[in-house]
PDB file with SEQRES, HELIX, SHEET and CRYST1 records, atoms N, CA, C and O in Angstrom:
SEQRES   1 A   66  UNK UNK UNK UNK UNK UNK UNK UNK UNK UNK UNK UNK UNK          
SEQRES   2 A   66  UNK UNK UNK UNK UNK UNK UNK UNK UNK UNK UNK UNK UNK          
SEQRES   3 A   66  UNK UNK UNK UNK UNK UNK UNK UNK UNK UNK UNK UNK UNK          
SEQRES   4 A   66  UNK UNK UNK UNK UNK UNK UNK UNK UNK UNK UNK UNK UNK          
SEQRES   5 A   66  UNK UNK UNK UNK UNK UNK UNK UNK UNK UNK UNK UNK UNK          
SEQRES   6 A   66  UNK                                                          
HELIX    1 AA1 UNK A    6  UNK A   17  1                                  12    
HELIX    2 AA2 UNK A   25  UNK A   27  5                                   3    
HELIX    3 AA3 UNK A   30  UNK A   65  1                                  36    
CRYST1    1.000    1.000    1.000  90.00  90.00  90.00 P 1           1          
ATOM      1  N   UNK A   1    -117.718  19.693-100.589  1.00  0.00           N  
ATOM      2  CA  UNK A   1    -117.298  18.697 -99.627  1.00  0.00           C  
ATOM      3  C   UNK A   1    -117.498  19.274 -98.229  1.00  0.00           C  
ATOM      4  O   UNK A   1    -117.226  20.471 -98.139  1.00  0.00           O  
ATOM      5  N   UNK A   2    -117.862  18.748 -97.270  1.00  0.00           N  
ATOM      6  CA  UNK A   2    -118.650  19.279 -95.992  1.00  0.00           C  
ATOM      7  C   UNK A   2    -117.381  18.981 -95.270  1.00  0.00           C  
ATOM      8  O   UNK A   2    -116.707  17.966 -95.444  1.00  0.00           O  
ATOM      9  N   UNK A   3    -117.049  20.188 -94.243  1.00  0.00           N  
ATOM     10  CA  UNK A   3    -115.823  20.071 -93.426  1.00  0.00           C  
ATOM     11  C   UNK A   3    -116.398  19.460 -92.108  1.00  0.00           C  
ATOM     12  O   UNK A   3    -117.622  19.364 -92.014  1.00  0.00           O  
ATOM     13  N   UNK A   4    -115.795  19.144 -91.335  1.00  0.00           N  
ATOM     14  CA  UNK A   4    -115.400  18.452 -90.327  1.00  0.00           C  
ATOM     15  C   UNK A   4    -114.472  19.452 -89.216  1.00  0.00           C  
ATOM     16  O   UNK A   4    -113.353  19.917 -89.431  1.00  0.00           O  
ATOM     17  N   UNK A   5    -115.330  19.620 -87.953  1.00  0.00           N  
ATOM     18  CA  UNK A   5    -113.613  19.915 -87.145  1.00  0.00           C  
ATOM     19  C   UNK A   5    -113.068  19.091 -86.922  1.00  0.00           C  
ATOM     20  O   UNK A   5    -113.140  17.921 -87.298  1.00  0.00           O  
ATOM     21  N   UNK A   6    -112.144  19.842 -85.960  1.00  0.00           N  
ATOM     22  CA  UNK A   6    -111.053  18.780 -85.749  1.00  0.00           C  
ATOM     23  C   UNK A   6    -111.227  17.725 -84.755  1.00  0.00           C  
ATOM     24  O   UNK A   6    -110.593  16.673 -84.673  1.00  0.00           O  
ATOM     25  N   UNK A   7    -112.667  18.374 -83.623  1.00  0.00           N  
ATOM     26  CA  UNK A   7    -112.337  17.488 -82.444  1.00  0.00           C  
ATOM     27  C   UNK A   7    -113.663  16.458 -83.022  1.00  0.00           C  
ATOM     28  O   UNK A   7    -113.746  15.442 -82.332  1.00  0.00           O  
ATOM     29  N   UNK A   8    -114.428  16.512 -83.848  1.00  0.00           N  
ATOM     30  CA  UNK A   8    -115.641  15.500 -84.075  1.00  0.00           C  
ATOM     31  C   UNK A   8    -114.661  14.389 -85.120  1.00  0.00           C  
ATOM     32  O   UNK A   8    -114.959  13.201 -85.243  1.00  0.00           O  
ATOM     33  N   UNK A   9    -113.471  15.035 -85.816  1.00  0.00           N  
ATOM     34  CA  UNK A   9    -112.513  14.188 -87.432  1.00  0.00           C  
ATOM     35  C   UNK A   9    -112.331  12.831 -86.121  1.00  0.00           C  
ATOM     36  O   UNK A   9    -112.612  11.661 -86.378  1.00  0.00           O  
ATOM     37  N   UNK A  10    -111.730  13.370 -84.513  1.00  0.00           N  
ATOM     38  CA  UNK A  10    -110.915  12.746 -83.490  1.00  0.00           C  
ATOM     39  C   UNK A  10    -111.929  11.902 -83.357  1.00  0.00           C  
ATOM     40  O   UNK A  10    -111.877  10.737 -83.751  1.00  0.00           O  
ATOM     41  N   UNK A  11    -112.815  12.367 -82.855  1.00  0.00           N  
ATOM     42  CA  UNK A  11    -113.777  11.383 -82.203  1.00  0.00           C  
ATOM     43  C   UNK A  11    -114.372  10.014 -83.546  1.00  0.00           C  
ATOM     44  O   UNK A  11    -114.467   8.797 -83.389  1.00  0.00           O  
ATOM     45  N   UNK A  12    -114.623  10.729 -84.593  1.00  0.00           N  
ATOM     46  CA  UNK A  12    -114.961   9.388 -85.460  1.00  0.00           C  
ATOM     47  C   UNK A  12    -113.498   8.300 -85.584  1.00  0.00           C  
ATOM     48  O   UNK A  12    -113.615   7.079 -85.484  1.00  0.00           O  
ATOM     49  N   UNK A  13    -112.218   8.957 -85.803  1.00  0.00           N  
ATOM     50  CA  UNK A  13    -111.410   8.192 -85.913  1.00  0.00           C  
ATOM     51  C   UNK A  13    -111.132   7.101 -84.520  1.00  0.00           C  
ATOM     52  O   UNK A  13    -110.631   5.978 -84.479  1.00  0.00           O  
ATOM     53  N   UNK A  14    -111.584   7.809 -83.664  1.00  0.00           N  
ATOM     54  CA  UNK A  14    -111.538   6.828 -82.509  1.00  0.00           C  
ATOM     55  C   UNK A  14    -112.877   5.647 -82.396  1.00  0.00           C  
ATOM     56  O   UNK A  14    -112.802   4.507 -81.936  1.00  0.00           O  
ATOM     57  N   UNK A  15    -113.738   6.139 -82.807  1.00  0.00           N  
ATOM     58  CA  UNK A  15    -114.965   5.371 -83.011  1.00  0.00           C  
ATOM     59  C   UNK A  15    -114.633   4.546 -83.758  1.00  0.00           C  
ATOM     60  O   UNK A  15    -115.004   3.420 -83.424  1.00  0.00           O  
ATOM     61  N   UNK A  16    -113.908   4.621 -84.932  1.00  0.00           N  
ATOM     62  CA  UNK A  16    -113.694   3.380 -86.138  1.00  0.00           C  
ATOM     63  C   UNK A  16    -112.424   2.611 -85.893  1.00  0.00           C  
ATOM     64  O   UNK A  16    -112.311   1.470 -86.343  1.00  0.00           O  
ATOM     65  N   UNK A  17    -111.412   3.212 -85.165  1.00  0.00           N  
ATOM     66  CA  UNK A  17    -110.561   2.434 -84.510  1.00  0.00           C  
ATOM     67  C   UNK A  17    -111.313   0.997 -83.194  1.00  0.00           C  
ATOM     68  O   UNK A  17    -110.758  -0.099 -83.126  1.00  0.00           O  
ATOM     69  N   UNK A  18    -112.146   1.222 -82.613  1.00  0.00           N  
ATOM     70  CA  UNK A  18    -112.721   0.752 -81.883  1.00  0.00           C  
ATOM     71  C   UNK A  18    -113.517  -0.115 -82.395  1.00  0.00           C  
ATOM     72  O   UNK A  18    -114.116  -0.570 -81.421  1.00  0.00           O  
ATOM     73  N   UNK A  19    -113.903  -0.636 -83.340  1.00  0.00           N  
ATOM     74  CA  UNK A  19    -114.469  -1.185 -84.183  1.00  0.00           C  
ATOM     75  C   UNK A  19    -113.404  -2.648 -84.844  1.00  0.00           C  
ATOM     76  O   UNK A  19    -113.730  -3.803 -85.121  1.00  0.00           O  
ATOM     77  N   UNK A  20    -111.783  -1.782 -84.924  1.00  0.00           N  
ATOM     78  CA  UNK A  20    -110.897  -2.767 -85.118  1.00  0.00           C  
ATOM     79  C   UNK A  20    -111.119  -4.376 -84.579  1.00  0.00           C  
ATOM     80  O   UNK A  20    -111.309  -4.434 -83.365  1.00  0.00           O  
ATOM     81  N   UNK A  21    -111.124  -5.560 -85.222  1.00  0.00           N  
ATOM     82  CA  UNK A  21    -110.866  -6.962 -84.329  1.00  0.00           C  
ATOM     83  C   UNK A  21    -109.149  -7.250 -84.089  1.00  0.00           C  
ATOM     84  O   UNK A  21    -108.433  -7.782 -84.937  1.00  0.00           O  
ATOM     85  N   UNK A  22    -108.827  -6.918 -83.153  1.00  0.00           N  
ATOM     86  CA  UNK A  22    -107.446  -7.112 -83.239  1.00  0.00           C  
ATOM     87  C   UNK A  22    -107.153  -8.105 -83.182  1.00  0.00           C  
ATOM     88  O   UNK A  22    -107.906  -8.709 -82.417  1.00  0.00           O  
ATOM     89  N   UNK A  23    -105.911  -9.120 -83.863  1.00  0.00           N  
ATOM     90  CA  UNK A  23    -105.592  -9.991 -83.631  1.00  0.00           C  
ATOM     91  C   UNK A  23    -105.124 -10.649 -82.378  1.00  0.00           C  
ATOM     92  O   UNK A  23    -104.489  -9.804 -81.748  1.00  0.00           O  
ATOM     93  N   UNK A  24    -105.165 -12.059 -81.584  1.00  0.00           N  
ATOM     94  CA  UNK A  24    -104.974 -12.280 -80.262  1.00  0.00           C  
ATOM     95  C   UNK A  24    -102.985 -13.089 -80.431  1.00  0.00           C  
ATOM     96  O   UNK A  24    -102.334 -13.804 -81.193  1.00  0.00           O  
ATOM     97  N   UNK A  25    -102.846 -12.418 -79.301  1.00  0.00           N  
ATOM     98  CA  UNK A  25    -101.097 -12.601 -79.413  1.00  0.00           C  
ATOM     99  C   UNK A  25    -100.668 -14.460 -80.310  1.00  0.00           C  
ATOM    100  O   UNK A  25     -99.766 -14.667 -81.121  1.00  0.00           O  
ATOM    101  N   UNK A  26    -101.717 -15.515 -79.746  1.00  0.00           N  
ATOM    102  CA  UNK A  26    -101.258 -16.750 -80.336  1.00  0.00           C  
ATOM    103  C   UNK A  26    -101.901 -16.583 -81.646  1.00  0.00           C  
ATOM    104  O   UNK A  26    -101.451 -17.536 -82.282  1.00  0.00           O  
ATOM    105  N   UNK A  27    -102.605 -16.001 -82.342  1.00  0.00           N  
ATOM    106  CA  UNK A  27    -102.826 -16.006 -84.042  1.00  0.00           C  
ATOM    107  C   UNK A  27    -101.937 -14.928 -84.221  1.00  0.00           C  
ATOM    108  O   UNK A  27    -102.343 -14.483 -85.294  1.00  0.00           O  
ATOM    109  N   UNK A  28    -100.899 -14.142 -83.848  1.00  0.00           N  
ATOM    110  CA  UNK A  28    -100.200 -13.585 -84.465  1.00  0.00           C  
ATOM    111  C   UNK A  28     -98.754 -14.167 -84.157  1.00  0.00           C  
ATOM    112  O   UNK A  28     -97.676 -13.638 -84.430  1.00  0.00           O  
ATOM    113  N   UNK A  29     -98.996 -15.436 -83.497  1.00  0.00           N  
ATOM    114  CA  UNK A  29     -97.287 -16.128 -83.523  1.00  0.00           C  
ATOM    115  C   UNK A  29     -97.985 -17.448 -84.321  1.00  0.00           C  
ATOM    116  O   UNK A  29     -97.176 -18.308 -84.670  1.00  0.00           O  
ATOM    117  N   UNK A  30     -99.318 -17.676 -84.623  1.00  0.00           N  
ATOM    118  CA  UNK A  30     -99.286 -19.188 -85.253  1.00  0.00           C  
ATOM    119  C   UNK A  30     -98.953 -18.259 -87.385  1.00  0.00           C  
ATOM    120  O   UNK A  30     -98.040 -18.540 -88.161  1.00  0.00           O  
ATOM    121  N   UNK A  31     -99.836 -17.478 -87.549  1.00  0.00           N  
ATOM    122  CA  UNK A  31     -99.591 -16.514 -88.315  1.00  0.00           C  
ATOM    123  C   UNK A  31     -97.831 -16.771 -88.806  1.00  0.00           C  
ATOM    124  O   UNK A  31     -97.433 -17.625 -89.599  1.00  0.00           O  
ATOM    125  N   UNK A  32     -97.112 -15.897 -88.167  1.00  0.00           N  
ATOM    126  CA  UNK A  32     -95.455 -15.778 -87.800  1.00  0.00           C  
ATOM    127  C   UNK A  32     -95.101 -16.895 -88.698  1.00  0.00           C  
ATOM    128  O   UNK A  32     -94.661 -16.907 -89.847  1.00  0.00           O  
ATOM    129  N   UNK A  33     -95.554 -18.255 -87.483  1.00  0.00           N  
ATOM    130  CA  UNK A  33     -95.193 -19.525 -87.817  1.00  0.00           C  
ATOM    131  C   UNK A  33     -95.325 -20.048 -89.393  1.00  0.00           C  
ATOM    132  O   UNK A  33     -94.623 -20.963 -89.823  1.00  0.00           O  
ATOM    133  N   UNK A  34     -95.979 -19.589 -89.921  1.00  0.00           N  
ATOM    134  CA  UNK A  34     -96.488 -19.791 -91.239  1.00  0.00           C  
ATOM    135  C   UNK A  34     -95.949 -19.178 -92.373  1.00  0.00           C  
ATOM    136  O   UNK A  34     -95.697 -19.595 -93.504  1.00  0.00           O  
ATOM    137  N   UNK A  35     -95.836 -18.177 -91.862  1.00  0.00           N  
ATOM    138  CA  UNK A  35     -95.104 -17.288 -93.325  1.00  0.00           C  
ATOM    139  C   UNK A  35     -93.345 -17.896 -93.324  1.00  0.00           C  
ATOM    140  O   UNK A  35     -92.688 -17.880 -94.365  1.00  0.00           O  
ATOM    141  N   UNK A  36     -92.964 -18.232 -92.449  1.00  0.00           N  
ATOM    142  CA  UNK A  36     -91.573 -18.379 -92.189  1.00  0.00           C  
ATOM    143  C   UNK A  36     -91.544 -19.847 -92.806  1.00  0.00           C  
ATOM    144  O   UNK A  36     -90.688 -20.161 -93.632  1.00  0.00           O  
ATOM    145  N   UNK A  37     -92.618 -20.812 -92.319  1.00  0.00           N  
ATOM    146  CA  UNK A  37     -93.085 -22.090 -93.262  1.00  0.00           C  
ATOM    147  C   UNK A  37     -93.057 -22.062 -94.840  1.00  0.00           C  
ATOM    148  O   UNK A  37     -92.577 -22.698 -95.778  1.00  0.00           O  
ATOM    149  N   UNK A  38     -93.956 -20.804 -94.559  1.00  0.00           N  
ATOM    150  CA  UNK A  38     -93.716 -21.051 -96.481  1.00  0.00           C  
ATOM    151  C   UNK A  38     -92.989 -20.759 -96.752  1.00  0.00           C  
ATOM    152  O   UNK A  38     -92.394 -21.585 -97.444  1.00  0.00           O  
ATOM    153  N   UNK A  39     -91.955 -18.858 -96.486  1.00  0.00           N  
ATOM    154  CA  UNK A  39     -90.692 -18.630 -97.580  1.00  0.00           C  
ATOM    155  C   UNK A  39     -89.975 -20.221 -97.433  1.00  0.00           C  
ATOM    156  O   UNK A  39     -89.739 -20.771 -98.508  1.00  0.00           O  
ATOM    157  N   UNK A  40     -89.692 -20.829 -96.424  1.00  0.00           N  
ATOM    158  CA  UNK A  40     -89.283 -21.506 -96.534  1.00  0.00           C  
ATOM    159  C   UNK A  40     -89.171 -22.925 -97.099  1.00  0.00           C  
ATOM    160  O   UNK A  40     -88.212 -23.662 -96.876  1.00  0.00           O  
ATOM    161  N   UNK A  41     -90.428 -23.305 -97.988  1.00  0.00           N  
ATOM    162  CA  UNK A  41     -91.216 -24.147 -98.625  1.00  0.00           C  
ATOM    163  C   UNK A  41     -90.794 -24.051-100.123  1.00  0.00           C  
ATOM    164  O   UNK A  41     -90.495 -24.860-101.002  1.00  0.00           O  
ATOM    165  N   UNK A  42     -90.933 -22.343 -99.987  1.00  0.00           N  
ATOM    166  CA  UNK A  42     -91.088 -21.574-101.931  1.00  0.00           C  
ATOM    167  C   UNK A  42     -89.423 -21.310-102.151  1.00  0.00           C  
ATOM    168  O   UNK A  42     -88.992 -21.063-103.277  1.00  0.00           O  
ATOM    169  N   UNK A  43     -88.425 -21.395-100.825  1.00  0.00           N  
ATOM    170  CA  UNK A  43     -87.029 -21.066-101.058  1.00  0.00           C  
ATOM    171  C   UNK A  43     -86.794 -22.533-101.560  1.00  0.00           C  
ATOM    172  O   UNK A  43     -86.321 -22.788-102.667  1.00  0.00           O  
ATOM    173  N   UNK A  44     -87.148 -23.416-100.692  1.00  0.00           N  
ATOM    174  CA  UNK A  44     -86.520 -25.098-101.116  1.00  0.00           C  
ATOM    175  C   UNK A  44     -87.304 -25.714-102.836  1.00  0.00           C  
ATOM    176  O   UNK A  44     -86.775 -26.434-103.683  1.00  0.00           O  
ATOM    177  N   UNK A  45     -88.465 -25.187-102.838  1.00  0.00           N  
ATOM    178  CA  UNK A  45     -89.142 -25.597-104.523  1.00  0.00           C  
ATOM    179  C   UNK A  45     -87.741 -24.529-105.386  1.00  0.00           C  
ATOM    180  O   UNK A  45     -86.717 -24.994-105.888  1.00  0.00           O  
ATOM    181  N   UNK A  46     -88.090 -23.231-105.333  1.00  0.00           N  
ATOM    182  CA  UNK A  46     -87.223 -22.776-106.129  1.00  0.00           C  
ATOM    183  C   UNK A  46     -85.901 -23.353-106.339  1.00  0.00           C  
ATOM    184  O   UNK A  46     -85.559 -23.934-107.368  1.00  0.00           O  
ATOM    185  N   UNK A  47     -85.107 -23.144-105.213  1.00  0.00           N  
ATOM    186  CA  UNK A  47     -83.694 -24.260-105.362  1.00  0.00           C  
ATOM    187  C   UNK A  47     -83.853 -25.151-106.112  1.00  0.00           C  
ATOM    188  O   UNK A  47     -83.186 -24.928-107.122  1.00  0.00           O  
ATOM    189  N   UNK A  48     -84.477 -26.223-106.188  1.00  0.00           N  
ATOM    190  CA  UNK A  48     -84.784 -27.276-106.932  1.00  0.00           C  
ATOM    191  C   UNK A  48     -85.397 -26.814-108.373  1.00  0.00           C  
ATOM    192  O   UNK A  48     -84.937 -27.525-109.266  1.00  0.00           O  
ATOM    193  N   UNK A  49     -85.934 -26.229-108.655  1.00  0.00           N  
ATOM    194  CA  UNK A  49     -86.224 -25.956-109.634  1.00  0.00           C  
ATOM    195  C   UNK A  49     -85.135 -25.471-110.220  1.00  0.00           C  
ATOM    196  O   UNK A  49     -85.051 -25.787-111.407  1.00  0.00           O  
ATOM    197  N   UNK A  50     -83.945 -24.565-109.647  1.00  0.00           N  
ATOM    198  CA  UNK A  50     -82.984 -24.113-110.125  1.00  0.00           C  
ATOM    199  C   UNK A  50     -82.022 -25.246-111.052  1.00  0.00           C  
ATOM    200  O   UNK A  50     -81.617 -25.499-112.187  1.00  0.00           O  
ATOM    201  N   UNK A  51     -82.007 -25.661-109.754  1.00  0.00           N  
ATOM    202  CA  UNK A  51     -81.473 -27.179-109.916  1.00  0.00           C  
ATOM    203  C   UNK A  51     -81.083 -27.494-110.868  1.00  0.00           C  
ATOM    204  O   UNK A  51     -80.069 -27.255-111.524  1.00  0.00           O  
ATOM    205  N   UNK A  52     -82.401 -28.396-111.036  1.00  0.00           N  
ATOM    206  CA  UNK A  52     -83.171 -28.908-112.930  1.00  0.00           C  
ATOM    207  C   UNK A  52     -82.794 -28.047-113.571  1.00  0.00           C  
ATOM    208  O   UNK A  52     -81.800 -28.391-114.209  1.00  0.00           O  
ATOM    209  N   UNK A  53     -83.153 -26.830-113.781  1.00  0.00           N  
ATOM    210  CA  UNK A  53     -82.857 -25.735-115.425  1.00  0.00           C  
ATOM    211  C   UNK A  53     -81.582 -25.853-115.336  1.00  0.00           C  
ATOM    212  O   UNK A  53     -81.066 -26.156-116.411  1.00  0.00           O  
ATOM    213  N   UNK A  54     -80.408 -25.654-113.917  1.00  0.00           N  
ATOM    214  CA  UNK A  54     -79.375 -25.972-114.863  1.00  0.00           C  
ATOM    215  C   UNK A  54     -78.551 -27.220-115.061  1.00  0.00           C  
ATOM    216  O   UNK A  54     -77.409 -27.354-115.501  1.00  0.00           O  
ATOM    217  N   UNK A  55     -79.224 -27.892-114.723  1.00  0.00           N  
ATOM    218  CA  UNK A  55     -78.540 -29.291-115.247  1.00  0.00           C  
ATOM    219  C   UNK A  55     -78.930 -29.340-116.403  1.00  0.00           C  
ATOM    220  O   UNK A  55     -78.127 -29.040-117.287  1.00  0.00           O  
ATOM    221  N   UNK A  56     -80.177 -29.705-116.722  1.00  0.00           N  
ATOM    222  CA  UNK A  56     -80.687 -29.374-118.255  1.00  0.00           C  
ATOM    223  C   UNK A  56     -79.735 -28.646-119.167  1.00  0.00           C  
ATOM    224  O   UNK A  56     -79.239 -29.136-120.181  1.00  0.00           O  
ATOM    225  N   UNK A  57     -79.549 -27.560-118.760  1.00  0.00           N  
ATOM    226  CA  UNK A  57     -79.070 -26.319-119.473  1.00  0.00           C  
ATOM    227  C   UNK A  57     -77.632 -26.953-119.872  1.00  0.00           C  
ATOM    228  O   UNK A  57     -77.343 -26.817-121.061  1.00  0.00           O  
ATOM    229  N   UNK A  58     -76.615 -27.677-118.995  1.00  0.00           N  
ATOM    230  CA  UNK A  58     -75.598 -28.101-118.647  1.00  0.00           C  
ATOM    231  C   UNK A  58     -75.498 -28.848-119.633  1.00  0.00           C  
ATOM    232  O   UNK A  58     -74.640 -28.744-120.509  1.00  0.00           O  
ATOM    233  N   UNK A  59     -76.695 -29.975-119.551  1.00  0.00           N  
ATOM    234  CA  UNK A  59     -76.715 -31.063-120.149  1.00  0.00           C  
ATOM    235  C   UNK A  59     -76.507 -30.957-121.684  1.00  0.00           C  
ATOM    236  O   UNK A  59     -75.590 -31.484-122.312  1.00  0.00           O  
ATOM    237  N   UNK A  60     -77.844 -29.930-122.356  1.00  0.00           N  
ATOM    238  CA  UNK A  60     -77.777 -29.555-123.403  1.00  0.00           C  
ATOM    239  C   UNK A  60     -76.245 -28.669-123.902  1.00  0.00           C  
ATOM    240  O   UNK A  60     -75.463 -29.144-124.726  1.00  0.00           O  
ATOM    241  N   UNK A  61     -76.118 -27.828-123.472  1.00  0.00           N  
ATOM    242  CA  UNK A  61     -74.857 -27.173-123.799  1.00  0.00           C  
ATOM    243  C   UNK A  61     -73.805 -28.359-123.886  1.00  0.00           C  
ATOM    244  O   UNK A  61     -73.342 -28.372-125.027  1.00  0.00           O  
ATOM    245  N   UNK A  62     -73.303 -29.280-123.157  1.00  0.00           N  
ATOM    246  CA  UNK A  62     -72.246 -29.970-123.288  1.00  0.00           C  
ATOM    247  C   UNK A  62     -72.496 -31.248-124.421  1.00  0.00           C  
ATOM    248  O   UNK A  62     -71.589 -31.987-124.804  1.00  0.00           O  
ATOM    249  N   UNK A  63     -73.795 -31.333-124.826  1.00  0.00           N  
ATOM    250  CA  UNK A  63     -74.420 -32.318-125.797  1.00  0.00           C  
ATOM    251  C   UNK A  63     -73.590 -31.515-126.955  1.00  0.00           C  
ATOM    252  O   UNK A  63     -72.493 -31.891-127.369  1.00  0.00           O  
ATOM    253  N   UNK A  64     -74.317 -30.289-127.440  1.00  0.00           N  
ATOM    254  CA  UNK A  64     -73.861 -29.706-128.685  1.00  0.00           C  
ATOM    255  C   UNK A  64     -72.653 -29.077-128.250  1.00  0.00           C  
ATOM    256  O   UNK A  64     -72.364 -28.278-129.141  1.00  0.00           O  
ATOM    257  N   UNK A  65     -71.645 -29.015-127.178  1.00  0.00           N  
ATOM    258  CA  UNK A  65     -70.552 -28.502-127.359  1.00  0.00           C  
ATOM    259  C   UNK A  65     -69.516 -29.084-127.947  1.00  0.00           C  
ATOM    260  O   UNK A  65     -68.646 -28.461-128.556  1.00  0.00           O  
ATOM    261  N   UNK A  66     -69.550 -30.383-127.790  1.00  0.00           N  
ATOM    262  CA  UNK A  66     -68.357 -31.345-128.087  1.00  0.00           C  
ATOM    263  C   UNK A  66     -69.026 -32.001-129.785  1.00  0.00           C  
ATOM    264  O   UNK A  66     -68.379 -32.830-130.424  1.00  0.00           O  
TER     265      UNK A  66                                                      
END                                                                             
């Protein structure tokens, strides 16, 4: 494996950093906006889904309980 110093390791890592596309401040708040959209999408399906299984569950159990 071929070594590298230290000040050429610097210079490529800065070269490939520079290369980065950084994201621009409004795609990283429309971004934001979105993920907070969905947990909040996949929190309200789940609830509901909860829901249902236990009413179901409810339902059935109190069918054969009595």
């Amino acid at each position: 494996m071929a070594t590298t110093n230290p000040l050429q390791f610097i210079q490529q890592v800065r070269a490939e950093v520079a290369k980065v596309v950084w994201p621009t401040r409004r795609e990283v708040f429309l971004t934001t906006v979105m993920v907070f959209i969905m947990a909040t999408l996949t929190a309200i399906f789940f609830a509901l889904v909860d829901l249902l299984i236990r009413s179901g569950l409810q339902g059935v159990l109190g069918f054969f309980g009595q």
